[in-house]
C-alpha positions as CSV (number, residue, x, y, z in Angstrom):
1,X,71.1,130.2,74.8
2,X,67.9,130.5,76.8
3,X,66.2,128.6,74.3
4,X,68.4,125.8,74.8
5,X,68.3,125.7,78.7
6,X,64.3,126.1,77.9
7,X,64.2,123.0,75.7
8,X,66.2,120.9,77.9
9,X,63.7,121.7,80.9
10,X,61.0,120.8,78.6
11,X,62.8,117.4,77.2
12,X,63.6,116.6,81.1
13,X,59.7,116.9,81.5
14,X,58.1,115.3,78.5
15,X,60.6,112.3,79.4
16,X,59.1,112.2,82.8
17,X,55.4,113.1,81.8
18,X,55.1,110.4,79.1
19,X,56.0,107.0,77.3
20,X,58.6,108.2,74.6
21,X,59.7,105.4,72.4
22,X,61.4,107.4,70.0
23,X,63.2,110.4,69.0
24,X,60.5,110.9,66.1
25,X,57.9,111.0,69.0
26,X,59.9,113.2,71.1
27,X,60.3,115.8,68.3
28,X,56.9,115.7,67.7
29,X,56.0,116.5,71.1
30,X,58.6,119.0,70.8
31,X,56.6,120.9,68.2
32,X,53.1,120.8,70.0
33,X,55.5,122.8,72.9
34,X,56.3,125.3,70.2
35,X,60.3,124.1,69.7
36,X,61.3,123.8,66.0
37,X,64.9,121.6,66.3
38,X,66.2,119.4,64.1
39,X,66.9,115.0,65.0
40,X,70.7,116.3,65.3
41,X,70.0,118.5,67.9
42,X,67.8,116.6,69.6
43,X,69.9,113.6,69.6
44,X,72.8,115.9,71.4
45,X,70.4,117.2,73.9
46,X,69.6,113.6,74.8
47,X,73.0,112.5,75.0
48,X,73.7,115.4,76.9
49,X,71.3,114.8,79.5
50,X,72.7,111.4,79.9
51,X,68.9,109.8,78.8
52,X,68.7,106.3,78.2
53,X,66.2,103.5,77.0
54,X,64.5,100.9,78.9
55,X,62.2,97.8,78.4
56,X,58.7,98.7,79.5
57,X,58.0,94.8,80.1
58,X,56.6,94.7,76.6
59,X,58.4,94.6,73.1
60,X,59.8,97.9,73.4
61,X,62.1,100.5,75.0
62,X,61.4,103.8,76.8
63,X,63.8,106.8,77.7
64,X,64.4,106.9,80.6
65,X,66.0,109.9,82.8
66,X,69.1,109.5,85.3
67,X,67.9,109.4,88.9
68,X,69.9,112.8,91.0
69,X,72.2,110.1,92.5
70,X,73.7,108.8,89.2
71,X,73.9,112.6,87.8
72,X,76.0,113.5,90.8
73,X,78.0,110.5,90.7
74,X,78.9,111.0,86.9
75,X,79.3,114.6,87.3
76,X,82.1,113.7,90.7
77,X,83.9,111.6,87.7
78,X,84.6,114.3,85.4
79,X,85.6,116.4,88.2
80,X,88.1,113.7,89.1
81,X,89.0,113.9,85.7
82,X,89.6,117.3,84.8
83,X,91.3,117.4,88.4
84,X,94.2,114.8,87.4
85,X,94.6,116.3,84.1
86,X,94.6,119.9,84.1
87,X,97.9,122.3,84.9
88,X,96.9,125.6,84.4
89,X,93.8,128.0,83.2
90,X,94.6,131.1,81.2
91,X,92.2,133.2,79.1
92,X,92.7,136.6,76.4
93,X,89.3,137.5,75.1
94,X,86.7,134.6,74.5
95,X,89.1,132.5,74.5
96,X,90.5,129.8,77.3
97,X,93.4,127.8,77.2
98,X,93.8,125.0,79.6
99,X,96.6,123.2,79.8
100,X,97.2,119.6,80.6
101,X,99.6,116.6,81.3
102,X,100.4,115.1,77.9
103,X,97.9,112.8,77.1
104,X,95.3,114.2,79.5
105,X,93.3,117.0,77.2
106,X,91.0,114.7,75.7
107,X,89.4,114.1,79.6
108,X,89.8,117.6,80.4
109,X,87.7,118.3,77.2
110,X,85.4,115.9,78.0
111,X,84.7,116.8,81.8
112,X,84.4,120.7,80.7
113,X,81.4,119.7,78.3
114,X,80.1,116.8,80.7
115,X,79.5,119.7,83.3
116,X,77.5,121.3,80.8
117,X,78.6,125.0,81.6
118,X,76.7,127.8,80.5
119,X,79.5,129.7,79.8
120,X,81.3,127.9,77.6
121,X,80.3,127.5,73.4
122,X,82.6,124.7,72.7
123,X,85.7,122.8,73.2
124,X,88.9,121.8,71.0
125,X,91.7,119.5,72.7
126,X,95.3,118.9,71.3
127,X,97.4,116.2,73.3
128,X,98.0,118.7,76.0
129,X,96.3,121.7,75.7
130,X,92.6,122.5,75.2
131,X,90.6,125.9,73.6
132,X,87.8,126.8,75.0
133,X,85.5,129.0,73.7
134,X,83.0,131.5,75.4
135,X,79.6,132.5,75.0
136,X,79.4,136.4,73.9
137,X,79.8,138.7,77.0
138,X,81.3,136.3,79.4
139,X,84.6,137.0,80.4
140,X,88.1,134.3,81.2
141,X,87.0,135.8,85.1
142,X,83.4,134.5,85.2
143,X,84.2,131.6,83.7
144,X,86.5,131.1,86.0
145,X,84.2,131.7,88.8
146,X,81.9,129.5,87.3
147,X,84.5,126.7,87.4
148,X,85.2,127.0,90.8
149,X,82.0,126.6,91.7
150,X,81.5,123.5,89.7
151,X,85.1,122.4,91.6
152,X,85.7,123.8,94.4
153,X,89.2,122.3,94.8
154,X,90.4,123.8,91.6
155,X,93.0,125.7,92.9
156,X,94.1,129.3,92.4
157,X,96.6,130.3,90.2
């Protein structure tokens, strides 16, 4: 886990540091900083930091970071999302069960792993209800917690 949160600190900064044209290049700059991941990985780190390409005024493309203003505004979205879709929050163990308006667990899902929470390992939505698992040692309460700091207006149950 802190490995992760280390190597996304260090992709953040080799994206800002240097002229990345490719994810080839980035792993390789990956290794020099002593990370061994594979192009899979990688590739969901980028997408989960929301990097993009862009011309450099030349024949090629360069990632390219989100500025703090679109990260909020993206992140106020899924909020929104999760916000007109969920019902209720319920947990037993690792596991989380939200549950949703038919139709709406696919946003839910999406907003939960947009927001990028520590405390969750992974998502699975239905039509109307999603499972959410947690990381070892974290409880349905600090998850919880954790939520309602992400969204403050997620109300108590």
């Amino acid at each position: 886990m802190k490995e992760r949160l280390t190597r996304l600190k260090t992709v953040r900064k080799l994206i800002k540091n240097y002229r990345i044209e490719s994810q080839e290049e980035l792993l390789g700059y990956l290794q020099r900083e002593g990370f061994e991941v594979t192009q899979a990985t990688l590739s969901r780190d980028l997408k989960l930091l929301k990097v993009g390409k862009i011309s450099d005024g030349h024949a090629s493309y360069v990632y390219t970071l989100p500025d703090e203003d679109e990260r909020r505004e993206s992140e106020q979205i899924y909020i929104q999302d999760f916000l007109r879709g969920y019902v209720s929050i319920d947990f037993s163990g690792n596991i989380v069960v939200i549950k949703t308006f038919g139709g709406h667990a696919d946003a839910v899902s999406n907003a939960i792993d947009a927001l990028n929470m520590e405390e969750i390992l992974g998502t699975v939505a239905g039509d109307n209800c999603i499972f959410a698992c947690l990381r070892e040692g974290v409880s349905g309460e600090d998850f919880l917690k954790a939520l309602k700091l992400r969204i403050p207006e997620l109300e108590d149950e």
